[in-house]
C-alpha positions in Angstrom: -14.3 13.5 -10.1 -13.2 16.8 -11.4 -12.3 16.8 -15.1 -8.4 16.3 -14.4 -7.2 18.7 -17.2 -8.3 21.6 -15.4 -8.1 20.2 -12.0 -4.4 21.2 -10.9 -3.9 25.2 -11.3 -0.3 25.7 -12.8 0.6 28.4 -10.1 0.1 26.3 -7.5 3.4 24.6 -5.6 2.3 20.8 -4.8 5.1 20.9 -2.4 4.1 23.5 -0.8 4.8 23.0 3.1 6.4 19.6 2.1 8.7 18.3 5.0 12.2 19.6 3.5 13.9 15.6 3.5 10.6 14.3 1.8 10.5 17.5 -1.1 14.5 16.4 -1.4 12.6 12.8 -2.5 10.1 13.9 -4.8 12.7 16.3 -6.5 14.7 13.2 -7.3 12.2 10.9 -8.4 10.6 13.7 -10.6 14.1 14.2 -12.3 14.6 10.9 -12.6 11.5 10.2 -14.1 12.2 13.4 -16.4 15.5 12.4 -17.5 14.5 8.6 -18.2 11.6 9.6 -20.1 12.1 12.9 -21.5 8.9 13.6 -20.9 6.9 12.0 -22.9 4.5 9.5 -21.8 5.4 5.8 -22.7 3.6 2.5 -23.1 2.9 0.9 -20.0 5.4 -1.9 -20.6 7.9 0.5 -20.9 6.8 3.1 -18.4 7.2 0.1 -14.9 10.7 -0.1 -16.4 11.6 3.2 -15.8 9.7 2.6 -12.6 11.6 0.0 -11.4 15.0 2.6 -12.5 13.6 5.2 -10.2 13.2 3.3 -7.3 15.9 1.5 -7.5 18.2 3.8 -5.4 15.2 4.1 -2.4 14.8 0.1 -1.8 18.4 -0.3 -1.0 20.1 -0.8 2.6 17.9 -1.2 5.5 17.7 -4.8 7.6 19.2 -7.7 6.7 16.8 -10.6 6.6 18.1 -14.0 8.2 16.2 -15.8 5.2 14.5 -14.8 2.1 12.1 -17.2 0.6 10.6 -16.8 -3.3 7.6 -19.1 -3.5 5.2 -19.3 -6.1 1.7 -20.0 -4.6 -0.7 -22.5 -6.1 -4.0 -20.5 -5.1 -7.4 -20.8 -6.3 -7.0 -17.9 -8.4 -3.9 -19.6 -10.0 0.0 -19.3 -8.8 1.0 -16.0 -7.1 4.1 -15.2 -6.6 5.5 -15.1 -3.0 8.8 -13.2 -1.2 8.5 -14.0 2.5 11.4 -11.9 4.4 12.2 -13.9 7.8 14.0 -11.3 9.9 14.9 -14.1 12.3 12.0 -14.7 14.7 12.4 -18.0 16.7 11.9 -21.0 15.0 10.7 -22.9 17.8 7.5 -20.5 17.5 5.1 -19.8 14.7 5.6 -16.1 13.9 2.3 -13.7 12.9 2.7 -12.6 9.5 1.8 -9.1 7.6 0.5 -10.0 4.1 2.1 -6.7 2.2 0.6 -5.3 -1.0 2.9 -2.9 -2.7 1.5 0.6 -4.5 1.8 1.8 -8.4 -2.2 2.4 -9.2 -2.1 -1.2 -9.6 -0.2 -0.6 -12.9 3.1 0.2 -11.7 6.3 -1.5 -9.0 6.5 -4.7 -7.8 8.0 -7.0 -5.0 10.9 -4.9 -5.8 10.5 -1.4 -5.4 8.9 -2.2 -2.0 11.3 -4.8 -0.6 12.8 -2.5 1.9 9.7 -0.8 2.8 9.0 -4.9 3.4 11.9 -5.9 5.1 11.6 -2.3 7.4 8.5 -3.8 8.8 9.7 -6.9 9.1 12.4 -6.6 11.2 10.5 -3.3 13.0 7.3 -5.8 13.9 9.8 -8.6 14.7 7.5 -10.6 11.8 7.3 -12.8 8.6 6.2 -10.4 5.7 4.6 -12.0 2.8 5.0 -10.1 -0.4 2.1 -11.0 -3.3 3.3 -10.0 -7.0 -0.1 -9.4 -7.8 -1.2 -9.5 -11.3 -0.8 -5.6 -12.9 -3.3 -3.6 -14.6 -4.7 -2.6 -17.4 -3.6 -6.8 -18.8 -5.1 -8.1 -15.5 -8.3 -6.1 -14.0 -10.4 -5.8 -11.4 -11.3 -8.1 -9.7 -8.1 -10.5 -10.9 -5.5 -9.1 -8.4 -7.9 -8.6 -5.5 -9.0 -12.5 -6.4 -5.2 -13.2 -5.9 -4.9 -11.5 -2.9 -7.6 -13.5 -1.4 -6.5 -16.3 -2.0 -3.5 -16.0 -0.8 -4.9 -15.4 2.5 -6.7 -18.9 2.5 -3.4 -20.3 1.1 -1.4 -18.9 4.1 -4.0 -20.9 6.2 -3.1 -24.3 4.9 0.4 -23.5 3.8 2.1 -20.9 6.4 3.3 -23.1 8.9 5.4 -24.5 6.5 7.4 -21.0 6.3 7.1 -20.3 10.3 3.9 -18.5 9.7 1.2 -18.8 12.7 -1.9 -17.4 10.5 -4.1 -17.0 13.4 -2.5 -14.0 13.6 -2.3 -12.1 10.3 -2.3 -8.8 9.0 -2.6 -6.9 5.7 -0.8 -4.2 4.8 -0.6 -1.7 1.8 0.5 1.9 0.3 -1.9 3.6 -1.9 -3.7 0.9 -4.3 -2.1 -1.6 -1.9 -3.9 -0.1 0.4 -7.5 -0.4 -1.7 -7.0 -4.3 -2.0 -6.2 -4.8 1.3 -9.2 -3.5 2.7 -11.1 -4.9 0.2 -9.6 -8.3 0.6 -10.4 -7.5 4.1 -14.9 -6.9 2.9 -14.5 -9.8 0.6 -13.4 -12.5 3.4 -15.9 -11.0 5.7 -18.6 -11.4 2.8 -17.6 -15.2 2.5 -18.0 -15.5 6.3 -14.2 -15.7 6.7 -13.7 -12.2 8.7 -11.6 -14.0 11.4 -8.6 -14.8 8.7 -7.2 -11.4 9.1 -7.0 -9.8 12.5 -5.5 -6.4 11.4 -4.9 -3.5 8.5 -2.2 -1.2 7.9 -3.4 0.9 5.4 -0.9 4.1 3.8 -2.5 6.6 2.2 -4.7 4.6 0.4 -7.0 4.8 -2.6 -11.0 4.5 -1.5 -12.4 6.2 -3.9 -11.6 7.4 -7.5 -13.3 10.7 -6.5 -11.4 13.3 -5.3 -12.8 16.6 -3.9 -11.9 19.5 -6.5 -9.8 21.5 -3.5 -7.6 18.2 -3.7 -6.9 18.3 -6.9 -6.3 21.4 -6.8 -3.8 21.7 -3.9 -2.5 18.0 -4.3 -3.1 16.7 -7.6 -1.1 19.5 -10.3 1.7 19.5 -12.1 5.0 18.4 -9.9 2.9 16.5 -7.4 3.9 12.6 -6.5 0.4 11.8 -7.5 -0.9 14.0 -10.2 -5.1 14.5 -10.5 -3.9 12.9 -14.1 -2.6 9.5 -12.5 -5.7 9.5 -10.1 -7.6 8.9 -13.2 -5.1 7.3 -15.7 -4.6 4.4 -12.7 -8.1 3.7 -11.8 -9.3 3.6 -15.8 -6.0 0.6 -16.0 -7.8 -1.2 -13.6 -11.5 -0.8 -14.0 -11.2 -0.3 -17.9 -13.1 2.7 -17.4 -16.4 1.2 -15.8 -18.2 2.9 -13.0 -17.5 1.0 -9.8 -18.7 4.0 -8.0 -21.3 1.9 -6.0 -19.0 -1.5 -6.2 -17.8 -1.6 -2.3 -14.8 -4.5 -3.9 -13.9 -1.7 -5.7 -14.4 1.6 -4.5 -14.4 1.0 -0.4 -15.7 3.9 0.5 -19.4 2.6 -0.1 -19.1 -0.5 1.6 -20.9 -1.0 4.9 -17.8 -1.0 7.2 -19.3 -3.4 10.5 -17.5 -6.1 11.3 -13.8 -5.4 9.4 -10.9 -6.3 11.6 -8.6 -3.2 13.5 -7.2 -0.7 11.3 -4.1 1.6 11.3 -4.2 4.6 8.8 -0.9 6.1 7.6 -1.6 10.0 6.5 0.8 12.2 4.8 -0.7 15.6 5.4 0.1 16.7 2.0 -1.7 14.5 -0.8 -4.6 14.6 -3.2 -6.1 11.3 -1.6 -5.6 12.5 2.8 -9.4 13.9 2.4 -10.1 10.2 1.6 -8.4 8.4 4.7 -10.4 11.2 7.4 -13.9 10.3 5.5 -13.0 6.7 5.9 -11.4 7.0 9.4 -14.9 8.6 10.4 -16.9 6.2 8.5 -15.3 3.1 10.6 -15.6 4.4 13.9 -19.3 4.9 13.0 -19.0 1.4 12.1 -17.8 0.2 15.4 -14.4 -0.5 14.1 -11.2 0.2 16.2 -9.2 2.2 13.9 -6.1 4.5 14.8 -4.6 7.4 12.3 -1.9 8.6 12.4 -1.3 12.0 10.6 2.5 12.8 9.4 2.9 16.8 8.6 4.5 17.4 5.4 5.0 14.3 3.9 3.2 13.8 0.6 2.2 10.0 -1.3 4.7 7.5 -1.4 6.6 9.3 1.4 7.1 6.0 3.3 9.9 5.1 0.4 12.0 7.9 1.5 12.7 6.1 5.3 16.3 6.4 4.3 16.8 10.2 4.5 13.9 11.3 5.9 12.6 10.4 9.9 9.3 11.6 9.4 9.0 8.2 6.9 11.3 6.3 9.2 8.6 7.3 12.3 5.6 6.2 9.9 7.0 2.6 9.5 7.8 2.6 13.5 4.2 3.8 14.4 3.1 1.0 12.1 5.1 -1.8 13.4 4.5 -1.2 16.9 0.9 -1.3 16.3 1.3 -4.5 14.5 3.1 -5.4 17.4 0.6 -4.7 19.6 -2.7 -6.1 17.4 -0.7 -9.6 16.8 0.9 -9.9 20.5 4.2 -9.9 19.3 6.3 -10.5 22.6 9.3 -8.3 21.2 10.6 -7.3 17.9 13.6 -8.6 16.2 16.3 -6.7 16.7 16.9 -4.5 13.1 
């Protein structure tokens, strides 16, 4: 990766042919994130409660859920916290279920920030959504929260039906290092000889690869962008503590050997320091022999999915992912939103 300092050149806009609803987001956020922290950078602890400030205004509204359901999860990586958003599918029938990671570099957010996003799919897919409040980096690293997340898939297999769950037909889902562990939940069940637990990914503008091309950086990653070159390296050091898990396919996806992972649906902004990343790895696994669909969104940038509530590029994003869940877990119809 390009030393991050110099990767972003001050006289470049990060925004920049930004769709004009999702730029009205970032300015926001970034202003918000200004004002809370004056700019100055704060201790972690400190740094996801601004976080959680910031995003507070984008997770409200959206579907109402006919039940709600916190659940701590005794796993064999210890208890995980559960939110499972029923949008009211018939009880008389198990419903599939999207396992849903949230984003923050594995640092940052939580079931919160992402409950609409949640709940948007939910009631979009006509599905159960099972949020995991997976253990945060740089206290918990690799490989604890992808641990976690694995277990909770076996968990769901003994436990779902006892929420209306059907897990012969589950899917993971995830936005940027949501995405990362759920494809490599996805390589480490098919490692164990368990490939058949998940029967779908929906993966938004995730993080492969802690290498970025320096043209990324350069156009994506400077000063003013959602995802800075700065946080591409600040977020993977929390949760590798620094090591090199270049050639670490649990880690770093983009190395592992691809054959035999389950459907996939990419979610691309056009506009974002890690898009180079989702065409390399939408290449990679149909060399692979996997059936993956992409879908590229022009002018949105990372974390543009958050903005659904004032921008319909974001709102199309969730439908184009829905429907495909709809169609990879033969869902007969979606609940109505």
């Amino acid at each position: 990766m390009s030393d991050p300092a110099t990767a972003g050149s001050p006289d470049h806009d990060p925004l920049r042919g930004v769709d004009p609803d999702i730029r009205r987001f970032v300015s926001l956020v970034n202003a918000d994130y200004a004002r809370l922290t004056g700019g100055k950078s704060l201790p972690v602890e400190q740094m996801r409660a601004v976080a959680e400030e910031v995003r507070a205004p984008w997770r409200q509204g959206g579907p109402a859920m006919r039940r709600t359901v916190e659940h701590v999860a005794a796993t064999s990586a210890g208890p995980v916290r559960l939110r499972i958003h029923d949008p009211g599918v018939p009880a008389s029938h198990p419903s599939p279920a999207l396992v849903y990671l949230h984003g923050g570099g594995w640092t940052l957010f939580s079931l919160d920030t992402h409950d609409r996003v949640m709940r948007e799919y939910a009631a979009r897919a006509g599905i159960i959504v099972v949020g995991v409040d997976y253990a945060l980096s740089p206290e918990s690293r690799y490989p604890v929260a992808l641990n976690q997340v694995v277990a909770v898939v076996r968990w769901l297999q003994d436990h779902g039906t006892s929420f209306g769950i059907d897990a012969s037909r589950l899917a993971l889902a995830g936005d940027s290092a949501g995405g990362n562990l759920s494809i490599c939940t996805a390589l480490a069940l098919r490692d164990a000889g368990q490939a058949g637990l998940v029967q779908g990914l929906v993966l938004i503008y995730p993080a492969f690869d802690r290498r970025c091309s320096p043209e990324a950086l350069r156009r994506y990653g400077g000063p003013g962008a959602v995802l800075t070159a700065e946080e591409v390296a600040y977020f993977w050091d929390n949760y590798t503590g620094g090591r090199d898990v270049s050639g670490d396919p649990l880690a770093s996806p983009m190395c592992a050997d691809l054959v035999g992972l389950p459907p996939m649906c990419l979610t691309i902004p056009e506009c974002d320091v890690l898009t180079e990343q989702s065409y390399a790895m939408a290449a990679r696994l149909r060399e692979a022999g996997v059936d993956v669909v992409f879908n590229v969104y022009p002018g949105a940038t990372h974390s543009f999915i958050e903005a659904m509530s004032i921008a319909p590029v974001a709102a199309r994003a969730i439908e184009d992912g829905a429907q495909w869940l709809q169609r990879t877990l033969r869902v007969a119809s979606p609940v109505a939103a």
